[in-house]
N, C-alpha and C positions, 0 to 999 in steps of 0.2 A: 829869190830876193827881189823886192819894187824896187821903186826909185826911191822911195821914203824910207830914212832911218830903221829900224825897227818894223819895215811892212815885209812880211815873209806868209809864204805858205807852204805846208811841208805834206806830201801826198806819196801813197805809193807808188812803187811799179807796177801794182797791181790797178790799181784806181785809174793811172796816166792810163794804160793799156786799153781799158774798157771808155775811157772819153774819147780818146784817139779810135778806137772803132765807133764807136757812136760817130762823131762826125766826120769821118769817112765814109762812113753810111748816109748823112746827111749830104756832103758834097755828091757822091754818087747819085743820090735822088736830082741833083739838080744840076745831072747832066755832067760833072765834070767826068773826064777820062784821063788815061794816063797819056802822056805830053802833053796838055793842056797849061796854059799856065793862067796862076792865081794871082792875084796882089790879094794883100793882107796890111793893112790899116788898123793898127791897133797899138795900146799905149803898152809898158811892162805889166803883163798882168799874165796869166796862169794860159790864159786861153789863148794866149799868142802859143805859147809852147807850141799846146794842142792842133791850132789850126795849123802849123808846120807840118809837125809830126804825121800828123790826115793827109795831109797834101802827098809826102813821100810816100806814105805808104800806099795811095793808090796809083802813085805815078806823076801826079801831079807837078809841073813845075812852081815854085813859091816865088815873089819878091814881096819882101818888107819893106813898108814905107812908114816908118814911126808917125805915132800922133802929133809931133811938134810940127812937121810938113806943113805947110800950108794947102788950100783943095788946087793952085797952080802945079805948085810942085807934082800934086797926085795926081793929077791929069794929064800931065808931061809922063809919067812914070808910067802909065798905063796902056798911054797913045802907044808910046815908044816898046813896052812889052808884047801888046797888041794883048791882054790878059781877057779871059772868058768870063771871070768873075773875082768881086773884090767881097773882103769877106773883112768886116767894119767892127 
């Protein structure tokens, strides 16, 4: 479910399964490791899931910083996680 009325997307566990290894395989290329941690900057949409989901599954530490944030807010968030990479 989005944030809008009526905005849904309905996917498998099959399909989640193979995104979430795609980019865990993505993250992995670009160096992250497990304790590592991410920030994650994105609005309700599908690929927030996903880019969680990656994160756990190689280890990763996550924090969510929704799209309403301002770039102060995210840069306090960041500084303060000390995070490796922000995934937009």
């Amino acid at each position: 479910e989005g944030n809008e009325p009526g905005d849904s997307t309905k996917i498998t566990y099959r399909e989640l399964l193979h995104k979430v290894c795609q980019f865990a395989n993505v993250l992995h290329s670009q160096g992250v490791k497990k304790g590592d941690r991410v920030s994650i900057y994105m609005p309700m949409i599908l690929e927030l899931v996903i880019a969680m989901l990656a994160c756990a599954r190689i280890g990763a530490l996550h924090s969510v910083v929704f799209a309403g944030f301002s770039a102060d807010s995210l840069c306090e968030r960041i500084l303060d996680c000390g995070c490796s990479l922000l995934i937009t």
